[in-house]
C-alpha angles and dihedrals in degrees: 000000000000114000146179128228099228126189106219116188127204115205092183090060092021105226146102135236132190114231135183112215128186128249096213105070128060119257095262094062088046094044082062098056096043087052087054099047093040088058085049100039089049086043090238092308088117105063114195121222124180100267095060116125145164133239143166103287097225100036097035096220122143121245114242101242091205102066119064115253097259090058083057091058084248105167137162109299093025108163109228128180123198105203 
């Protein structure tokens, strides 16, 4: 399995991780993940909701979570935010 090595940001704990995510499945599946590990990295201190997304940390602009990272443009060293 191929993977990335994304930085995800998370203004509401204010801090950053860095996350490998896999190429082969599509962004809701990784949006998922990324959810998860963010609630364990942050111990609980990050709570989810359901209107929770991610977005390219600079531009601002959502990921489409139907489309595999690679098809985002997604690369090493990708800036991600969870808000």
């Amino acid at each position: 399995m191929n993977k990335l090595l994304i930085e995800l940001y998370i203004p509401a704990v204010n801090q950053t991780y860095d996350i490998y995510i896999p190429t082969s499945l599509k962004f809701h599946e990784i949006e998922a993940m990324l959810i998860s590990a963010a609630v364990e990295l942050s111990n609980g201190t990050f709570a989810a909701s359901s209107d929770t997304v991610i977005c390219d940390r600079f531009s601002g602009q959502l990921l489409d979570v139907n489309k595999f990272a690679l098809e985002l443009g997604l690369q090493n060293g990708s800036m991600l935010m969870l808000i």
